[in-house]
C-alpha positions in Angstrom: -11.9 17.9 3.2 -15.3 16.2 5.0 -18.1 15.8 2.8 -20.0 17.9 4.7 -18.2 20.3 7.8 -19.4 22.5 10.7 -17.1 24.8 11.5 -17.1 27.1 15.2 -20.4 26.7 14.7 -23.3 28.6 17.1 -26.8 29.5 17.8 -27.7 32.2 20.3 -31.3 33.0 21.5 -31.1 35.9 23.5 -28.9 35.3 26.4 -29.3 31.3 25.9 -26.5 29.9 23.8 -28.0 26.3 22.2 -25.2 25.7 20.3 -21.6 26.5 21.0 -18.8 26.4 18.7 -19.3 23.1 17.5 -16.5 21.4 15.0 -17.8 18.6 13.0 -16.8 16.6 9.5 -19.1 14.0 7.9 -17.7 11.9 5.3 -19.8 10.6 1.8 -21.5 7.4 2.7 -21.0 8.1 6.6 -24.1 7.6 9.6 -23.3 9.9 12.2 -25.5 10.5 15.1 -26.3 13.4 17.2 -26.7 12.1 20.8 -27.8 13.9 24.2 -30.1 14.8 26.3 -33.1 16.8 25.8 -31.9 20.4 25.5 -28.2 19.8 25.0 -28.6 21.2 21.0 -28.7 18.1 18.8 -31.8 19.3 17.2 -30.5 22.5 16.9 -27.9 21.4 15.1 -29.7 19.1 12.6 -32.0 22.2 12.0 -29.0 24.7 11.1 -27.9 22.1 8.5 -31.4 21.8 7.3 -31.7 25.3 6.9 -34.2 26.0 9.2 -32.4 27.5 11.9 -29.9 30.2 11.0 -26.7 29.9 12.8 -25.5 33.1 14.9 -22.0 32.1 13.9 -19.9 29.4 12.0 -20.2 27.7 8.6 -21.8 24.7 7.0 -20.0 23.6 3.7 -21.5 20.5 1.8 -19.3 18.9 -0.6 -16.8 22.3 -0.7 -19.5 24.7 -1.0 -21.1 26.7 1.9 -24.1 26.3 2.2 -24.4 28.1 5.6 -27.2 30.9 4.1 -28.6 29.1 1.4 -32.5 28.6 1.9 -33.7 24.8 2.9 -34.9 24.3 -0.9 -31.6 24.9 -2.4 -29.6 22.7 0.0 -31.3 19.1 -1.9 -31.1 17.5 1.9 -33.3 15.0 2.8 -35.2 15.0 6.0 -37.8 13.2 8.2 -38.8 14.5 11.1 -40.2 13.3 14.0 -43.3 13.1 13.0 -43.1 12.0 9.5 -45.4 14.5 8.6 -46.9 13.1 5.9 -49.5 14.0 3.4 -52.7 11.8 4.9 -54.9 12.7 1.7 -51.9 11.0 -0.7 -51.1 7.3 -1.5 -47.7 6.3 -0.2 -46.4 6.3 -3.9 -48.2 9.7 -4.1 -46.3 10.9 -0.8 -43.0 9.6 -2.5 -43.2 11.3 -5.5 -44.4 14.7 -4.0 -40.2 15.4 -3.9 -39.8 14.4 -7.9 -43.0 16.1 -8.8 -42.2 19.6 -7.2 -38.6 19.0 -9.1 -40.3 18.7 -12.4 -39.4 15.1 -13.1 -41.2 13.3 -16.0 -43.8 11.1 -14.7 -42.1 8.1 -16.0 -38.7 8.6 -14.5 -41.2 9.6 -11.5 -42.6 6.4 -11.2 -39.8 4.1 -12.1 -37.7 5.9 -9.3 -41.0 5.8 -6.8 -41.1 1.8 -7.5 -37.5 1.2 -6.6 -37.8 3.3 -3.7 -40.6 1.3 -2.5 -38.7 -1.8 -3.0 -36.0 -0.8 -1.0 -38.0 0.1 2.2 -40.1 -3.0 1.2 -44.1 -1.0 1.0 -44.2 -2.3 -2.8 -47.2 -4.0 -2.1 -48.4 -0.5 -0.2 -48.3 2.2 -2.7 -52.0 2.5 -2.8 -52.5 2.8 0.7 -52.9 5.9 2.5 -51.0 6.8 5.5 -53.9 6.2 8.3 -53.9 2.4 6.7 -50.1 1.7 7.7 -48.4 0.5 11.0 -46.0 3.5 12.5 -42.9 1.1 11.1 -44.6 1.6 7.8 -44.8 5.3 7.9 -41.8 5.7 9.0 -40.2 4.0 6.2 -42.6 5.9 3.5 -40.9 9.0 5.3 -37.6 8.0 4.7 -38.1 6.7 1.2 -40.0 10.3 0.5 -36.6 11.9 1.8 -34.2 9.6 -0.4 -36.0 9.4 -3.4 -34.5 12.4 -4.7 -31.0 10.9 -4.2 -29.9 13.7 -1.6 -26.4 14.6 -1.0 -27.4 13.9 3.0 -30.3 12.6 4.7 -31.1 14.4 8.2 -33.3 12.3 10.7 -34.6 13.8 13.7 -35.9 11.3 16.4 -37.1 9.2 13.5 -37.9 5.9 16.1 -38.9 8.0 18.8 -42.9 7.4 18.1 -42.7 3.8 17.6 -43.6 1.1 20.3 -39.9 -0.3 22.4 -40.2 -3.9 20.1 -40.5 -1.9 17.0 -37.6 0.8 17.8 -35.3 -2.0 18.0 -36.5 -3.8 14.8 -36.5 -0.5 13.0 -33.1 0.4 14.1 -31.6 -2.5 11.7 -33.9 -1.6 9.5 -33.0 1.8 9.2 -29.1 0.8 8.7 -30.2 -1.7 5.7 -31.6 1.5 4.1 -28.8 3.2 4.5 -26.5 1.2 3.5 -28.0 0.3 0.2 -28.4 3.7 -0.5 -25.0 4.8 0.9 -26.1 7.9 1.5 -24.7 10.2 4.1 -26.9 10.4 7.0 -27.2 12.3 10.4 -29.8 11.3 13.1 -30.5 13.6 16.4 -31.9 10.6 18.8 -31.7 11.0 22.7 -31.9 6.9 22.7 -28.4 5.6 23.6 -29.2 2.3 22.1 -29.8 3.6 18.5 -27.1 5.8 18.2 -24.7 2.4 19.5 -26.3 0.0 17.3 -26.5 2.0 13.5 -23.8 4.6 13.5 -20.6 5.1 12.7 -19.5 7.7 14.7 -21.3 8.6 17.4 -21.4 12.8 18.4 -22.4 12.9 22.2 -23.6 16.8 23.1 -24.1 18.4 26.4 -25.5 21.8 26.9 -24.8 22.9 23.6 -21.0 21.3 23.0 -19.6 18.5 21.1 -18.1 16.7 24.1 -17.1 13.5 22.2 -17.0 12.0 18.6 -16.4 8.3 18.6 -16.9 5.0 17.0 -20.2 3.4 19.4 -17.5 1.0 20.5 -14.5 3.2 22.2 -17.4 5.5 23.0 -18.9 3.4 25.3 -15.5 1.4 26.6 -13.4 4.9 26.8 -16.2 7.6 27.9 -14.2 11.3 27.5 -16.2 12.6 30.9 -18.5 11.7 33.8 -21.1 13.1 31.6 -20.9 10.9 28.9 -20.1 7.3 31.0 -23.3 7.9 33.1 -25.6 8.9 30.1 -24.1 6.4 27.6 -24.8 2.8 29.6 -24.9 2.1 33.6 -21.5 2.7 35.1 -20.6 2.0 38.8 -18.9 5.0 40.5 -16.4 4.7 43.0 -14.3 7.4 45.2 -10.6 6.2 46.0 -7.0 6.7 45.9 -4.2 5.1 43.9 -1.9 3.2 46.0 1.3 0.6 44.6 -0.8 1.1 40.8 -4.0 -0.3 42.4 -7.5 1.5 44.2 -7.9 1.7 47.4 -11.1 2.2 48.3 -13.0 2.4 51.6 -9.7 0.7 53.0 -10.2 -2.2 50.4 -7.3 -2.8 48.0 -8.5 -3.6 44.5 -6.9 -4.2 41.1 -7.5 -1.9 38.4 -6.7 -0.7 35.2 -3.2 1.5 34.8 -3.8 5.3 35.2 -0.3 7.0 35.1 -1.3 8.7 38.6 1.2 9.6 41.3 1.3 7.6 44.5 -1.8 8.8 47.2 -3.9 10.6 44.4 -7.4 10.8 45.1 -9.6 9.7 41.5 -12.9 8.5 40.7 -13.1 4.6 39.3 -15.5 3.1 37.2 -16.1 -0.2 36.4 -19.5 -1.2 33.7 -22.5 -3.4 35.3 -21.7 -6.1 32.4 -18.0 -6.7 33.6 -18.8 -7.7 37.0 -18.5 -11.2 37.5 -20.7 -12.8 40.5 -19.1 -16.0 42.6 -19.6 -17.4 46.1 -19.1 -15.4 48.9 -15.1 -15.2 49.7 -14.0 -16.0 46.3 -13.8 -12.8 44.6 -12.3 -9.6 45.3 -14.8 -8.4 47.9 -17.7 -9.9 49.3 -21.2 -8.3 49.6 -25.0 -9.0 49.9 -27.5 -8.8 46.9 -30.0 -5.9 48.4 -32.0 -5.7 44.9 -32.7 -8.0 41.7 -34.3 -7.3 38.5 -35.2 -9.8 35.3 -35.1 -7.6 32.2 -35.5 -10.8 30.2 -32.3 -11.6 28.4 -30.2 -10.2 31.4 -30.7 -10.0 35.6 -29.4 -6.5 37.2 -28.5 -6.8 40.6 -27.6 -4.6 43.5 -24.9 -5.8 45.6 -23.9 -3.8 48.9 -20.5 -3.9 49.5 -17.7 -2.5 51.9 -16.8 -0.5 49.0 -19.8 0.9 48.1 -23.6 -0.1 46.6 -22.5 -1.8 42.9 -25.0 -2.7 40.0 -24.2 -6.2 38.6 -25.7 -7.4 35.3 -25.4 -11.1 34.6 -27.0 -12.9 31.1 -29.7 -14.5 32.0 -28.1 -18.5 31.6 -31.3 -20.4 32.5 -31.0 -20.4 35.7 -32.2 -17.7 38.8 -29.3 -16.3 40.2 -29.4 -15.8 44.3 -32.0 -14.0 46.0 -31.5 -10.2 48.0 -30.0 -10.9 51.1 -27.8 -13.9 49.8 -24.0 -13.2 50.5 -21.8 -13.2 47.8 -18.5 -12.1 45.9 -17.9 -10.1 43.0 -15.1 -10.1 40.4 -13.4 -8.8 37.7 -10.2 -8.8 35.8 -8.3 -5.1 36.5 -8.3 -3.7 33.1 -12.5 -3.2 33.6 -11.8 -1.2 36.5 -10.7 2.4 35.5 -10.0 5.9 36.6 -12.8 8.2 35.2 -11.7 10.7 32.5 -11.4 14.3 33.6 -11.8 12.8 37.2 
């Protein structure tokens, strides 16, 4: 049995149903993430396990034990919200104990456990500072040592980088993992951010409008999307309308290798083929020639627009050093079959 387990899980308000029938099991030590869209119930989720939200239907067992009416108190979860919400009249050490202090621990147990806490999320030199004096990175991390210092059986973060600045998310994300993997304790995180779910988790739980469409490793996640939901919000994805014809697409009248799909001879499907597995070359070298209409420089990579008989195709090349062609410079595009793919529930 999962360490911790949603079962037919639901939340009704009124006529609108936010969460549907969801199905989910957590192992100990497992960092699951809760990803969507606004609105698609991932909060709602993390709020039912929380205890702060009472499901209309379903059960939540921790550990074997349901926990599915027990008040937030008597669950022991940690959580940081959004916010951080913390106490802006308190030292950091003082916002750490507050957990351990309303638990009655003795106040050298207190601050033994409040100084290793600190040294994991790396504010020892902090604890005297108040909350106003700290970076967001650095309240963010008292937050999360608050919610772990009283060794929970699962730690719940809700859009825990969403307040910090792009550069910082990104740092923060790696930090957050280090956390939790020194701590090995079983986390869930509700972010809308495609790129922190990917990087820390893993599994990865992807929800639209209040379902559980797909619980996957970041990796086959992202190469082996269950939907056309779920390849256009995780990553860019080119879309194409065709047929199958001798095991390859045909598309626009353009015959074009791709990836085996077990259809029958003239069936109409959707392919899709990632920006990052295009490969660009000189015009009439490829599989089909086209004209850059559109460039972007995002730094470490250039994304390109490329018109082509078969339809406008996004192209994202590493930036090597060197500028790529300009819009309106013919070229070819390429790629080796097995990136080209019929869509899932196409």
């Amino acid at each position: 049995m999962a360490f911790l387990a949603l079962r037919s899980l639901s939340k009704v308000f009124g006529d609108f149903a936010a969460v549907r029938d969801v199905d989910l099991g957590v192992e100990k030590g497992e960092f699951v993430s809760l990803l969507g869209p606004s609105g698609c119930g991932k909060t709602t989720t993390l709020q039912m396990i929380a205890g702060l939200a009472e499901p209309t239907a379903g059960t939540i067992l921790l550990d074997g034990r349901d926990i599915t009416n027990e008040k937030p108190n008597k669950r022991g979860l940690g959580i940081v919200f959004q916010s951080y919400a913390l106490f802006p009249h308190m030292s950091v050490a003082e916002n750490v104990a507050f957990g351990l202090e309303m638990r009655g621990v003795n106040r050298a147990e207190r601050e033994a456990r409040v100084k290793a806490m600190l040294q994991l999320v790396r504010l020892s030199e902090m604890a005297e500072r108040y909350p106003r004096q700290l970076s967001g990175g650095q309240r963010q991390r008292v937050a999360i040592a608050r919610a772990l210092v009283i060794a929970p059986p699962v730690l719940l973060l809700d859009e825990p980088l969403s307040n910090l600045d792009a550069k910082l998310r990104e740092e923060m994300q790696f930090e957050l993992s280090r956390i939790q993997r020194s701590t090995g304790t079983t986390t869930i995180m509700v972010t809308h951010d495609q790129s922190e779910a990917l990087s820390i988790s893993d599994r990865v739980v992807v929800m639209e409008a209040g379902r559980m469409t797909q619980i996957d490793a970041p990796f086959h996640l992202y190469e082996n999307p269950a939907n056309a939901f779920i390849s256009s919000f995780v990553g860019k994805m080119n879309r194409l309308e065709g047929q199958m014809r001798g095991g390859a697409a045909v598309i626009a009248g353009i015959t074009l290798p791709c990836a085996p799909a077990g259809l029958s001879e003239g069936t109409a499907a959707t392919f899709t083929i990632r920006p990052e597995k295009i490969a660009l070359c000189a015009a009439g070298q490829g599989l089909i020639d086209g004209t850059i209409t559109s460039r972007f420089f995002l730094g470490n990579t250039w994304l390109m627009q490329v018109e082509t008989l078969a339809g406008s195709l996004a192209v994202s090349l590493p930036n090597q050093g060197e500028e790529p062609p300009r819009p309106g410079s013919p070229v070819a595009l390429d790629w080796p079959a097995s990136a080209l793919r019929v869509e899932e529930g196409g």
